[in-house]
C-alpha positions as CSV (number, residue, x, y, z in Angstrom):
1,X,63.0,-10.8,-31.3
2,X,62.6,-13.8,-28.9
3,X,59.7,-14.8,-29.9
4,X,60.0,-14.5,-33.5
5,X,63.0,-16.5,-33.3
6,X,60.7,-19.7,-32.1
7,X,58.2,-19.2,-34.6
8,X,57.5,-21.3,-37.7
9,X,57.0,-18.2,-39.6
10,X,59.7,-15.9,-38.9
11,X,58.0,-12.8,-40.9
12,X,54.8,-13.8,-38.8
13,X,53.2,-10.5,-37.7
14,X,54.1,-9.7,-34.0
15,X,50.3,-8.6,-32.4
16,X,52.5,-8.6,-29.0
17,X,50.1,-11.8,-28.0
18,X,53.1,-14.1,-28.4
19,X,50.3,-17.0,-29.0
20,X,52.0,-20.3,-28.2
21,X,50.0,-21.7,-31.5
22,X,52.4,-20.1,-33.9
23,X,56.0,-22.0,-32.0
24,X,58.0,-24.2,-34.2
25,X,57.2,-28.0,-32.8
26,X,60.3,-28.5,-30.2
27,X,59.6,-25.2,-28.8
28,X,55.8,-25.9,-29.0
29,X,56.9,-28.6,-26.4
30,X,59.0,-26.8,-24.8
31,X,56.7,-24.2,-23.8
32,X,54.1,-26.4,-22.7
33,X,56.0,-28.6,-20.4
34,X,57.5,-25.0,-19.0
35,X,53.4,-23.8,-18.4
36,X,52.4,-27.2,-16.8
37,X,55.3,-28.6,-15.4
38,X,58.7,-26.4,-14.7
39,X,56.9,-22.8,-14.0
40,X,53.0,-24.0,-13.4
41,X,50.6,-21.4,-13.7
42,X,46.5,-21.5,-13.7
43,X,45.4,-19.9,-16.7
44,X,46.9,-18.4,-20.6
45,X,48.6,-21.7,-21.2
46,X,48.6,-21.0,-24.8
47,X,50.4,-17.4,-24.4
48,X,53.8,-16.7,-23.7
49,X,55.1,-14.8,-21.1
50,X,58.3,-13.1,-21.1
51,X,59.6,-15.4,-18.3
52,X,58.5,-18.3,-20.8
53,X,60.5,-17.0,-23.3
54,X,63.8,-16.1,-21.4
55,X,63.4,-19.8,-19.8
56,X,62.9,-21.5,-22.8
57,X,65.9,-19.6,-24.9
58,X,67.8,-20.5,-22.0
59,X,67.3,-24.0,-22.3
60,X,67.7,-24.6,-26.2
61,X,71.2,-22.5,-25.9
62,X,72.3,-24.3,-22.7
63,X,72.4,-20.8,-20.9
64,X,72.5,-21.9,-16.6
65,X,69.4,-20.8,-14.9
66,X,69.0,-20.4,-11.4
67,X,66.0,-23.1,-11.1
68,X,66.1,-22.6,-7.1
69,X,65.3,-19.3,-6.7
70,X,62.6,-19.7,-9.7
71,X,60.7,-22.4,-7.9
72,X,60.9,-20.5,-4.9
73,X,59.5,-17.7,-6.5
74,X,56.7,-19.7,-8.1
75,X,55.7,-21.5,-4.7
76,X,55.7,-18.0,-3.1
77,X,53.2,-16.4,-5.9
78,X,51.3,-20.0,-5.4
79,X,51.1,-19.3,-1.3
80,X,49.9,-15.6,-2.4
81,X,47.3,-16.4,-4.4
82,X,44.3,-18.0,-3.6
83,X,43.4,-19.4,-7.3
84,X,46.8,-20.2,-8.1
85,X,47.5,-23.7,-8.4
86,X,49.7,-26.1,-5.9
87,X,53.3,-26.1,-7.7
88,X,55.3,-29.3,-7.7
89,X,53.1,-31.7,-6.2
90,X,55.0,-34.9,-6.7
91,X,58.2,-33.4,-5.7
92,X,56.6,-31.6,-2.2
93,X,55.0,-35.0,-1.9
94,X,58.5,-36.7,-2.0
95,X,60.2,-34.1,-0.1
96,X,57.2,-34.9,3.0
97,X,57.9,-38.4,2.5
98,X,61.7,-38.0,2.5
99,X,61.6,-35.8,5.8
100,X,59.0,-38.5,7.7
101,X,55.7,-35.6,7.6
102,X,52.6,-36.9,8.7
103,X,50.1,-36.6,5.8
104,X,47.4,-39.3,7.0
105,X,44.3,-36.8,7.0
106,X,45.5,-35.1,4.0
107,X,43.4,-34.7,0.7
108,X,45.7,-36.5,-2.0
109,X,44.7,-37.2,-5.7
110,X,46.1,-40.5,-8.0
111,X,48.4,-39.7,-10.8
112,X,46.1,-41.2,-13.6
113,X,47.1,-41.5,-17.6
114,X,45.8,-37.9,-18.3
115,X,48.3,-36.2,-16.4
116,X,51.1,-37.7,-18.6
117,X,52.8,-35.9,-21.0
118,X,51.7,-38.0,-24.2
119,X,50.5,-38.8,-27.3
120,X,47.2,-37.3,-26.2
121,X,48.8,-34.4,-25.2
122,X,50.5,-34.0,-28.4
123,X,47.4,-34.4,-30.5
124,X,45.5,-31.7,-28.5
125,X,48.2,-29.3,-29.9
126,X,47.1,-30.1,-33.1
127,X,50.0,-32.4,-34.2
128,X,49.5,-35.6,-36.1
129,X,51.3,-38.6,-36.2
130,X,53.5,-39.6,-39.4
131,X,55.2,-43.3,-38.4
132,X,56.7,-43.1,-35.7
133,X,56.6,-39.7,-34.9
134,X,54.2,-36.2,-35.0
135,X,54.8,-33.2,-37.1
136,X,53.0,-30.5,-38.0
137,X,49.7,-30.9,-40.4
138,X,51.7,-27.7,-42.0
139,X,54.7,-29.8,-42.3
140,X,52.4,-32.5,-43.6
141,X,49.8,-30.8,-46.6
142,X,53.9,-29.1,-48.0
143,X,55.7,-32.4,-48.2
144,X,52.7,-33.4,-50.3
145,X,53.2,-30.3,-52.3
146,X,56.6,-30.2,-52.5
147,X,56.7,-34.0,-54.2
148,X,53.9,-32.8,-56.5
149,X,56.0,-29.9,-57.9
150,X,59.2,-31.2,-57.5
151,X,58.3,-33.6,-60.5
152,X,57.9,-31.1,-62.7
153,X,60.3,-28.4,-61.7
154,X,64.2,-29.4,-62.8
155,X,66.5,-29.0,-60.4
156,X,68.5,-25.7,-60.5
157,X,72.1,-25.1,-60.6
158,X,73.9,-24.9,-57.4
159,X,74.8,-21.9,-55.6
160,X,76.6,-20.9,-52.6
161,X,75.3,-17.1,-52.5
162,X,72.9,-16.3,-49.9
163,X,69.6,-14.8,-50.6
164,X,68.3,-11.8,-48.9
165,X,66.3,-13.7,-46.5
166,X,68.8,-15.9,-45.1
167,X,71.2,-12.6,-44.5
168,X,68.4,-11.3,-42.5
169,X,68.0,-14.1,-40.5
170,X,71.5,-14.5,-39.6
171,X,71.4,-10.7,-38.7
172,X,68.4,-11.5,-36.8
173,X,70.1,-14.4,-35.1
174,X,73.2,-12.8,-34.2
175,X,70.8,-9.7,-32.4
176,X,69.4,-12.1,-30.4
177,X,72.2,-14.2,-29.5
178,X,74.2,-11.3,-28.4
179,X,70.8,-9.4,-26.2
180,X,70.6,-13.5,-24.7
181,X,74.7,-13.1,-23.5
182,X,74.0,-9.5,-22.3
183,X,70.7,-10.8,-20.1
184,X,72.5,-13.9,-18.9
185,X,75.6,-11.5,-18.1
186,X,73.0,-9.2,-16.4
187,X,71.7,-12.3,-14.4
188,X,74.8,-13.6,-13.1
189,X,75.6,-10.0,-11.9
190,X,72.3,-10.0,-10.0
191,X,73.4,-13.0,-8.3
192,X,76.5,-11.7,-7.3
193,X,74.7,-8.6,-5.8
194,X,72.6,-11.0,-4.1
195,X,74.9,-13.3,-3.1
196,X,77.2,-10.5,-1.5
197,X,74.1,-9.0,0.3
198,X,73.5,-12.3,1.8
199,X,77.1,-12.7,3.2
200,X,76.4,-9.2,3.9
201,X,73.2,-9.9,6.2
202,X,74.8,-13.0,8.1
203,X,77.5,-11.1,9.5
204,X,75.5,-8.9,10.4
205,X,73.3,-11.3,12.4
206,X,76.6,-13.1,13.7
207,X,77.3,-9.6,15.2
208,X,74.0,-8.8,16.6
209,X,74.1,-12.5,17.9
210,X,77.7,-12.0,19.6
211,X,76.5,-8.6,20.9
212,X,73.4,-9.9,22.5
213,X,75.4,-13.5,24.2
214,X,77.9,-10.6,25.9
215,X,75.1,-8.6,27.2
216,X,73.8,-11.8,28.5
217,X,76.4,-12.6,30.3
218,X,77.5,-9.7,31.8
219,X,73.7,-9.6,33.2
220,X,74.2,-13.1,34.3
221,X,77.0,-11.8,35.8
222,X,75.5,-9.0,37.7
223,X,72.9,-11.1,38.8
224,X,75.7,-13.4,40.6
225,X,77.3,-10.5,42.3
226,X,74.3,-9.4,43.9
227,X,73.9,-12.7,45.5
């Protein structure tokens, strides 16, 4: 439902590939600065993952996400996996700088004009530029249509009754908008949990650290007497 939602089509078939290829343009965008940038992963940059889709509905409906604990999450897959890519490296670069860590003898690669986000980038997705901006060559080839038939067609009366397909996509709209609320309901909830659990394990801790100081002392103490 997700997924449909962010495609040009909406009747598109669903083969369950979620192909980034299909994605209206912002969310073409979108997805691609959430593969290489925000969630970086090493390979299927042109298919969306669930995560990719919860992250990027998140962000076009202004939903909160808990970015922390996702880039904590991706730099712990990153340290797990041997082909994975290093996450973040201008930021861990910064953060080194910022905290005064040594990095003479480190290997270190130049940003160059290829690993922008730019027009290149937007012309490998197959976009083309129209003045000032890039659209679709979809968008493109039925503008030309559209001025081609609209000088023969007359304009039709006005009407304020919806057609069957704009009642489903409301419906379809509406589905979604309420499972998003129930997931980010859901999330917050998990928070809580882990939130609580946390508090939860650092009083235990203080106790076990209270517990251990008083049996230090009273074998400090012991030790005194005997002398």
């Amino acid at each position: 439902m997700v997924y449909q939602s962010f495609l040009r089509n909406p009747r598109q078939r669903n083969t369950r590939l979620f192909l980034a290829g299909g994605l209206k343009m912002e969310e073409r965008l979108l997805h691609y600065l959430i593969v290489w940038l925000l969630c970086p992963r090493g390979s299927n940059h042109a298919q969306c993952s669930e995560t990719d889709l919860i992250i990027m509905y998140a962000i076009t409906q202004s939903i909160p996400l808990n970015w922390p604990h996702l880039i904590q999450t991706i730099m712990f897959k990153a340290k797990r996996l041997d082909v994975a890519p290093l996450p973040y490296p201008l930021l861990v670069s910064q953060i080194c700088e910022y905290k005064g860590v040594d990095i003479t003898n480190e290997h270190y690669e130049h940003v160059l004009p290829g690993h922008k986000v730019g027009d290149n980038s937007l012309r490998q997705m197959g976009f083309i530029q129209q003045g000032l901006s890039y659209i679709h060559p979809e968008d493109a080839i039925g503008e030309q249509e559209s001025e081609d038939d609209d000088a023969n067609i007359p304009m039709p009366d006005p009407t304020n009754v919806a057609g069957p397909s704009q009642i489903h996509e409301d419906y379809n709209l509406e589905s979604l908008s309420r499972q998003m609320t129930e997931m980010a309901r859901l999330q917050n909830e998990m928070m809580n949990i882990q939130n609580t659990r946390h508090e939860e394990i650092c009083t235990h801790l203080k106790n076990l650290d209270t517990r251990i100081s008083g049996l230090e002392r009273h074998f400090n103490s012991d030790a005194s007497d005997e002398f």
